[in-house]
C-alpha positions in Angstrom: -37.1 -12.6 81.6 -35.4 -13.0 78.4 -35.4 -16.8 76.5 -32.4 -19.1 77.1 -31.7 -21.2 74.2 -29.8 -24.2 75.0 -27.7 -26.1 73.0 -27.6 -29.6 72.5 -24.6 -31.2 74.9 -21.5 -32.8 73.1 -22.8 -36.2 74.1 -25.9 -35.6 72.5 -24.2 -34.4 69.4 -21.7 -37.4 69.1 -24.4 -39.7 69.9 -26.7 -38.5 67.3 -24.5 -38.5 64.1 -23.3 -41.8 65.9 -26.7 -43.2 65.3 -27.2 -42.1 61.9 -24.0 -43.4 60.7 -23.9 -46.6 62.8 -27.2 -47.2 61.6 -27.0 -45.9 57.8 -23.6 -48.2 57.1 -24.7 -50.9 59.1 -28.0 -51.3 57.1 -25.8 -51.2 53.3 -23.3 -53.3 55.1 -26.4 -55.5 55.5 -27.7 -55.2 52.2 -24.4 -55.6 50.5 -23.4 -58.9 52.5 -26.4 -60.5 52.3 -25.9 -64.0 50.5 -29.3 -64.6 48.7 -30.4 -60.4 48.0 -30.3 -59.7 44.1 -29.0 -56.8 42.7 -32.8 -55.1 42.3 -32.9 -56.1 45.8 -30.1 -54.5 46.8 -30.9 -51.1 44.9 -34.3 -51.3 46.5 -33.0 -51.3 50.4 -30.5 -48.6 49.2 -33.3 -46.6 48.1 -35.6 -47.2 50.6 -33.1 -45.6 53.0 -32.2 -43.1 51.1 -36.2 -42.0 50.5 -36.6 -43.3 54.5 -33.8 -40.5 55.6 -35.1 -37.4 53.5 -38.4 -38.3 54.4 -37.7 -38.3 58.2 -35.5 -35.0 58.1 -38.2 -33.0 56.5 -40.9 -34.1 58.7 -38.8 -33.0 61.6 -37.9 -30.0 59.7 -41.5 -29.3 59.0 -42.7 -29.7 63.0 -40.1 -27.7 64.2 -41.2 -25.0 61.6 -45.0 -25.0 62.5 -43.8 -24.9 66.4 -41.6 -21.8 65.3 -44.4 -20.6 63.5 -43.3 -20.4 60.3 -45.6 -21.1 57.7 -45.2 -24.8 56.2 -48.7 -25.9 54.2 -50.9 -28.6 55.1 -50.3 -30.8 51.7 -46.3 -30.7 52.5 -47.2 -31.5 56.4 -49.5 -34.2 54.9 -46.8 -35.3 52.1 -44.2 -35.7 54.9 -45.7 -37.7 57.5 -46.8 -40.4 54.7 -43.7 -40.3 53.2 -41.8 -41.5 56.6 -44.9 -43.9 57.2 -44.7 -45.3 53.1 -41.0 -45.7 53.8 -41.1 -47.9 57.1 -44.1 -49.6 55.6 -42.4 -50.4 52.0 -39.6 -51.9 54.5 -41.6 -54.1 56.3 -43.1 -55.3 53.0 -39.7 -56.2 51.4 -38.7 -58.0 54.1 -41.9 -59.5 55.0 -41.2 -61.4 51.6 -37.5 -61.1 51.9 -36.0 -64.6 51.4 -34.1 -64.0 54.8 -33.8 -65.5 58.3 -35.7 -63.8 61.2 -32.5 -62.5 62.7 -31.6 -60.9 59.8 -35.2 -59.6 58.8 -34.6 -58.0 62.4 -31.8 -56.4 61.6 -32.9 -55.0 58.7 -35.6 -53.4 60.4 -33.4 -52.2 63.5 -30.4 -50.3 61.6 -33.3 -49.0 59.4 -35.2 -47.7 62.4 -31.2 -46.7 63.6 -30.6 -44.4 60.8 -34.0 -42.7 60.6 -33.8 -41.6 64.1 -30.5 -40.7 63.5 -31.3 -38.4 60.9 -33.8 -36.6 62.9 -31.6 -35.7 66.0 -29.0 -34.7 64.0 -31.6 -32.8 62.0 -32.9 -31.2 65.6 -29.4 -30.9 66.6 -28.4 -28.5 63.6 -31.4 -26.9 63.9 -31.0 -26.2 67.5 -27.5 -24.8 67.3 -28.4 -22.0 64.6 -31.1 -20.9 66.9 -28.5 -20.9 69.6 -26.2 -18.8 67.7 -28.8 -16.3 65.9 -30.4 -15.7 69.4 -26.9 -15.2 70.6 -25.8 -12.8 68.0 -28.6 -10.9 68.3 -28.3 -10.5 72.2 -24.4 -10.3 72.0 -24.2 -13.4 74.8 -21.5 -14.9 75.3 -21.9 -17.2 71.9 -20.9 -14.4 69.8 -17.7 -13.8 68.1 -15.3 -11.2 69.0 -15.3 -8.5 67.1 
């Protein structure tokens, strides 16, 4: 029985780059309305995201890799998951001595959360419709294009 690679639904799709864009904008809309937040503030939440969103990708990129068996190295592995745990951890530590309210500590911490998992089911979504289409292709299904 041959291997029936689904695709991620519409839904899915639309709710996933939702996510990461609700969630990205949300937490600079955040950062750049936020009353008491310096400049080096600011530039450290928009980095922090920034390293937070790579960081997440390739660790997704990197398990969906070793399940696919293709070869990704131990140290890189390694680098990935503590770069997605330094990132929610340097987070916690800003705001932890952020000179902001609780709510807005929270929501901080919940559009930052937002965007990472964003980024990863858009990341699985991507990587989900290539498979769908090289598998496909190679099995002329009904994906392919006419020729």
């Amino acid at each position: 029985m041959a291997l029936q690679i689904q695709r991620p639904t519409g839904a899915f799709v639309a709710a996933s780059w939702t996510a990461l864009f609700v969630g990205g904008i949300v937490f600079l809309w955040g950062v750049w309305n936020a009353p008491k937040m310096a400049l080096n503030e600011r530039g450290y939440y928009f980095t922090l995201l920034m390293y937070g969103l790579f960081a997440a990708v390739s660790l997704q990129k990197s398990v969906r890799d070793r399940l696919e068996n293709i070869p990704v190295t131990g140290i890189y592995f390694s680098l990935c998951w503590v770069s997605v745990i330094l990132s929610v951890l340097l987070l916690v530590i800003g705001l932890w001595n952020a000179e902001l309210n609780g709510t807005e500590k929270g929501f901080f911490a919940m559009s930052f959360l937002l965007a990472l998992f964003g980024a990863v089911t858009v990341q699985k979504n991507v990587r989900d419709n290539a498979l769908a289409d090289r598998t496909a292709h190679r099995t002329g299904g009904p994906d392919t294009e006419a020729q």
